[in-house]
N, C-alpha and C positions, 0 to 999 in steps of 0.2 A: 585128799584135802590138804592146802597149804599150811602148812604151821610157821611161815616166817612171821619172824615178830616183830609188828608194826612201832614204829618210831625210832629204829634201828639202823642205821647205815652200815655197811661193810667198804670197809675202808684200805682193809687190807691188802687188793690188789693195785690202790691207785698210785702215779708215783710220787716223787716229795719233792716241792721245788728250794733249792740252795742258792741262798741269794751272796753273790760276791761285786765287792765295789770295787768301778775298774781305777786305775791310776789316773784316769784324765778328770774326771767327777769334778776334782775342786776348782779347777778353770773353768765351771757353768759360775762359779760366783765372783766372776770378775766382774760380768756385765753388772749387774745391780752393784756392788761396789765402786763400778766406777761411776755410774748413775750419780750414785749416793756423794762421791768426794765432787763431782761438777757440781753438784748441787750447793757444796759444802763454799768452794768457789765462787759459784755465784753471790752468794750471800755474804761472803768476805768481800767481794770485788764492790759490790753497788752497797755495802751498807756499812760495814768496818772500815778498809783501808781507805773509801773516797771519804771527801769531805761534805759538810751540811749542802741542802738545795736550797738556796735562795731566792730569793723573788725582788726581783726591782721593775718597777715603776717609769716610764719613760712619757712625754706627751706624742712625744715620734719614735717608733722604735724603725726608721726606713732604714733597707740595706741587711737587718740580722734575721738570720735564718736558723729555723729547727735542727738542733743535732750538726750543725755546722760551723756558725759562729764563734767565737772563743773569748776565754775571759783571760784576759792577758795580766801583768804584772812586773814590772820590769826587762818585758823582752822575752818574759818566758811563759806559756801558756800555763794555767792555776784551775781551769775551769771551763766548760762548755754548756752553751743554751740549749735547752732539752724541750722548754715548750714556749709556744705565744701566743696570747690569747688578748683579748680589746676586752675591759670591762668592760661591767651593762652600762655604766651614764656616758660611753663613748669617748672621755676625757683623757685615760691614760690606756696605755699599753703595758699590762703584766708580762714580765719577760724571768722565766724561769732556769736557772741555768744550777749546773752541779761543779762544787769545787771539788781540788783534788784535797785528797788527804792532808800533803804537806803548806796547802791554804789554807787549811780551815780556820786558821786564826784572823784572815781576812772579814769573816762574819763576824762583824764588829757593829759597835755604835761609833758613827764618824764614819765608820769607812766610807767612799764616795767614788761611784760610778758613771761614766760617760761614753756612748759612743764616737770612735775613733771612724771619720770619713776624711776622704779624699776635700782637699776645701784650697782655693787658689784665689790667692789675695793680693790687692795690688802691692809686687816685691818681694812676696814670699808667697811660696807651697806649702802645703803641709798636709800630713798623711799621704803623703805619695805612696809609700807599698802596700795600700788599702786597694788600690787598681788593679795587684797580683793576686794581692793574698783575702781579700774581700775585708767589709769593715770588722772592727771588734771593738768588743766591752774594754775599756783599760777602770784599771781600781787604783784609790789613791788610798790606803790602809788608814781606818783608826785605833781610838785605844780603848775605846768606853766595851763597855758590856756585852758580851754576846748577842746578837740577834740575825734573823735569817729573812727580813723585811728591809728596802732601802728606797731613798725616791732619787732617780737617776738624774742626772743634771743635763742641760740642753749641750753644753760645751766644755773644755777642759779647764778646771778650776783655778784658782790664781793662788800659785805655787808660795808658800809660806816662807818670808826670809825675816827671820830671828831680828832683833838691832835694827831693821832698813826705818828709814825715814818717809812717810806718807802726807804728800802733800799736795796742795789743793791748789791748782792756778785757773785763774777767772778771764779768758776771749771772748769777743764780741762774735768769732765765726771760727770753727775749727777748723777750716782748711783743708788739708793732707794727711793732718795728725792722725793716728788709728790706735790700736790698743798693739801694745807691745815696741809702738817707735820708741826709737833713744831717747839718751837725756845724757846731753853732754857737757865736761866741763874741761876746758880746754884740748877738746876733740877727741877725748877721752870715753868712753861710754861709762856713767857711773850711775844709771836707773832707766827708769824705764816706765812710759804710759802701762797704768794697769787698765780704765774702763773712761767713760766720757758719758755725762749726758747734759741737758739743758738745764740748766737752773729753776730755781721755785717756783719765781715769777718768769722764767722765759725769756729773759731779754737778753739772758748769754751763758755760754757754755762752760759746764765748768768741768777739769781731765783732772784725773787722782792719777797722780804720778808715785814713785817709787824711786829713794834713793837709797843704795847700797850701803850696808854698816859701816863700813869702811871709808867711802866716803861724806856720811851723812853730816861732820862736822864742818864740809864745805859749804854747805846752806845754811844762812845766819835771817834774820830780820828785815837784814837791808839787800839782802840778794835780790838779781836783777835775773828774769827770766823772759828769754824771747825765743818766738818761733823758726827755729834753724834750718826749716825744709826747702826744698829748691832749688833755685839757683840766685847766687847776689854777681850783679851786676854792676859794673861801674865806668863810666865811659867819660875819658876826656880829654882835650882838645891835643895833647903833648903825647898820653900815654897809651892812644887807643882805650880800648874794652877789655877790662878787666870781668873774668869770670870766676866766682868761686860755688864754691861749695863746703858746707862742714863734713860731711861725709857723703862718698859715692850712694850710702842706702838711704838717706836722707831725701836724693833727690826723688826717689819714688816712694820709700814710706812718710815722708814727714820726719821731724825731729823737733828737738828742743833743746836751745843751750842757757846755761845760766853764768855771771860771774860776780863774786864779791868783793866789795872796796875793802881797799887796803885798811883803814879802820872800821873792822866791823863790828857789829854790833852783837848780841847772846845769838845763842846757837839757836835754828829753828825747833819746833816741837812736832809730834805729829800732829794734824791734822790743819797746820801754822797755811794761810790762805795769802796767795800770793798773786798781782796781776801778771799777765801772760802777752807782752808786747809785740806786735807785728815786726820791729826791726829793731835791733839795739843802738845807743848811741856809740861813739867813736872810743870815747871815753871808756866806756864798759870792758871793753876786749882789751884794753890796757892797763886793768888792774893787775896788780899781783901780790894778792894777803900773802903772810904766811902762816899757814895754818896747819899744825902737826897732827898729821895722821897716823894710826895704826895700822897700815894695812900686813896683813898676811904672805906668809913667805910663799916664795913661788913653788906650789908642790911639783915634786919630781914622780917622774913613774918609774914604775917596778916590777919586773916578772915576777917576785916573791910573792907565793899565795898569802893571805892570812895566816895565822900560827892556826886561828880557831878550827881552821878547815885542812891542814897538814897532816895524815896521817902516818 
């Protein structure tokens, strides 16, 4: 009969396993470690060191492309469009784009966005390296309150000058004139067309010009303003054909010169409404007020960086 004794193991011939850790062990936790620091990177890259994503509004967004396009600032790129989508009522084009960290102050109230195209005007280019380098967003920075919502403008906005003199001349036909021709005073460029369009009732055009602070005291009450583009002609029996011109750009963009009599009258104001004559009198070109200006010293250039940016 057996007498082993049930629930009992013998143990004693089995052998004992000795467990020892080799020296390579701790390099299996590199891989999840390093998982873990990409991980840590990614999350620094796309949410900490970049800047906010914001949304602008465009009624054309033609030309920008997903992950391609860029959001410029001075010549230096600040930000890139990520996505683009057409709302539902078909009106605008949402265009979402990520700035970089050191923009983010860009996500402003005010700030104000424009696509930069390739565009050929009679006399001028502009956007030329948009044919290399494709179009881009340019931002023109404000100061008001954070926000990450914008409504994009059709064209590049009309650049703000402090002091300039805005003033109002009234033609029966614009002619040549465009936005951005001169405005000269004794063939001097001292402003400049800002916009044009037809009057209330329609029966004539009226261009919001732009004079320089500097020279804004040259425009008085009685100032005489006529349209300088083309060519003047003058032909006669002794002296031949005389041909001039006020400026070589004049003859393809247009112009306009103004001049005031020798006794003139209070300074213009802005928005002071002036007519806008097809040819001047003889008279006009032969004025010569004197009228003391401030203008600004000629600034000189400099290798020397800023002290702010010196280290």
């Amino acid at each position: 009969m057996n007498n082993r004794t049930h629930g009992t193991k013998d143990t004693g011939s089995l052998p004992s396993a000795t467990i020892e850790k080799g020296h390579r062990t701790w390099m299996l936790w590199l891989i999840p470690l390093a998982a873990a620091a990409l991980c840590v990177w990614f999350v620094y890259r796309d949410y900490v060191a970049t800047g906010p994503m914001i949304s602008i509004y465009f009624r054309d967004a033609g030309g920008v492309q997903e992950k391609n396009t860029s959001v410029t600032y001075r010549g230096a790129q600040v930000g890139q469009v990520k996505t683009i989508r057409l709302q539902t009522d078909n009106q605008y084009v949402k265009v979402q784009a990520r700035l970089a960290g050191s923009a983010k102050n860009l996500a402003r109230t005010g700030s104000v966005f424009w696509i930069v195209r390739p565009q050929l005007k009679v006399g001028a280019i502009s956007g030329l390296g948009t044919i290399v380098s494709g179009v881009y967003i340019a931002v023109q920075p404000g100061d008001g309150p954070p926000t990450n919502s914008f409504m994009g403008l059709d064209k590049e906005p009309i650049t703000q000058e402090p002091g300039a003199l805005h003033v109002v001349l009234v033609t029966p036909e614009l002619g040549s004139l465009q936005e951005q021709s001169p405005v000269f005073y004794r063939g001097i460029q001292v402003g400049e067309v800002l916009y044009y369009q037809l009057s209330s009732e329609s029966s004539n055009v009226t261009i919001h010009a732009r004079i320089l602070k500097e020279y804004a005291p040259l425009v008085r009450l009685d100032t005489k303003f006529w349209n300088a583009g083309g060519l003047d002609i003058h032909a006669g029996l002794f002296r031949g054909i005389d041909i001039t011109a006020e400026s070589p750009k004049t003859i393809i963009t247009g112009g306009i010169a103004f001049a005031t009599p020798v006794d003139y009258q209070a300074q213009a104001t802005n928005g002071a409404v002036f007519a806008l004559v097809e040819k001047p009198e003889e008279k006009w070109k032969a004025w010569t007020p004197v009228i003391k200006l401030d203008l600004p010293k000629k600034a000189t250039q400099t290798n020397t960086p800023p002290e702010v940016y010196v280290k």
